[in-house]
C-alpha positions as CSV (number, residue, x, y, z in Angstrom):
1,X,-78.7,-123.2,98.7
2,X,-82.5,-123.2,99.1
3,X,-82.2,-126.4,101.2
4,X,-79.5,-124.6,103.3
5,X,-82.0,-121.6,103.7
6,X,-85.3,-124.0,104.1
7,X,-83.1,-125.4,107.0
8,X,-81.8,-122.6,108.1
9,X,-85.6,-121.2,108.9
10,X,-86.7,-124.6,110.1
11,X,-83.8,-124.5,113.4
12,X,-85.1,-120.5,113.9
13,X,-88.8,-121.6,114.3
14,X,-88.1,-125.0,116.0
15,X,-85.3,-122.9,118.5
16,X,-88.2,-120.0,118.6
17,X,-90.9,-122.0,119.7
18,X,-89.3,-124.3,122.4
19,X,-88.2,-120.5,123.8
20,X,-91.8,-119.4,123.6
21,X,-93.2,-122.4,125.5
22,X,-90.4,-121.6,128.0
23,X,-91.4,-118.3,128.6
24,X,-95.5,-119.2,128.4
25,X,-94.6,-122.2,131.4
26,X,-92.6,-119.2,133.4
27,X,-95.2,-116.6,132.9
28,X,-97.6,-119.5,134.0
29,X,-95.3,-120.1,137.1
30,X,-95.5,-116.7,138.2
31,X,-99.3,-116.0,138.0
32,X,-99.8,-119.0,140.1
33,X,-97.3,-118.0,142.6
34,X,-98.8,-114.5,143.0
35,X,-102.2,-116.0,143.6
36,X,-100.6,-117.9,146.4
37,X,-98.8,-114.7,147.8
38,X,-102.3,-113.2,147.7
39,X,-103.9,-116.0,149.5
40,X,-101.0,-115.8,152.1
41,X,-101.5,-112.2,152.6
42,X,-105.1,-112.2,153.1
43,X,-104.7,-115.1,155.3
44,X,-102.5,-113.4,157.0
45,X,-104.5,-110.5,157.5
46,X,-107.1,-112.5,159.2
47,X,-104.6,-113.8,161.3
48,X,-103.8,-111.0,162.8
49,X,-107.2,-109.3,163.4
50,X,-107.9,-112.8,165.3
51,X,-104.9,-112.0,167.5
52,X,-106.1,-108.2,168.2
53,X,-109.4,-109.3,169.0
54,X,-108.0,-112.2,171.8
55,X,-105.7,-109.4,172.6
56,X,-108.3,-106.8,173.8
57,X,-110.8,-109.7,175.1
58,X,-108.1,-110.8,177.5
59,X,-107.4,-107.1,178.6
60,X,-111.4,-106.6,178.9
61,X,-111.2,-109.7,181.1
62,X,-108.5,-109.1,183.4
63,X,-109.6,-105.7,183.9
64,X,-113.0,-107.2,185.1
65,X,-111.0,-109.9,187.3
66,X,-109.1,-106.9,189.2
């Protein structure tokens, strides 16, 4: 009976632990894919204050060619 138990606790910890790696490798996952969404956003955001500012330098500039 103390075998069966012994076992019993060994396929819990085994089943436990490949679970916990599991979730460590998908909490992993996510931090690295929120770093990139970061990076995208402020990427982005540079992005478009480029295109405001060739926005208005083309307005200033065909203002002055009128």
């Amino acid at each position: 009976m103390q075998a069966l138990t012994y076992r019993l606790d060994q396929v819990h910890f085994d089943i436990e632990s490949k679970y916990n790696l599991e979730i460590q490798d998908l909490k992993d996952c996510l931090l690295l894919e929120r770093e990139e969404k970061n990076e995208l956003h402020q990427n982005s955001g540079s992005w478009k204050r480029n295109v405001c500012y060739c926005s208005v330098t083309f307005v200033h500039i065909g203002k002055k060619l009128e």
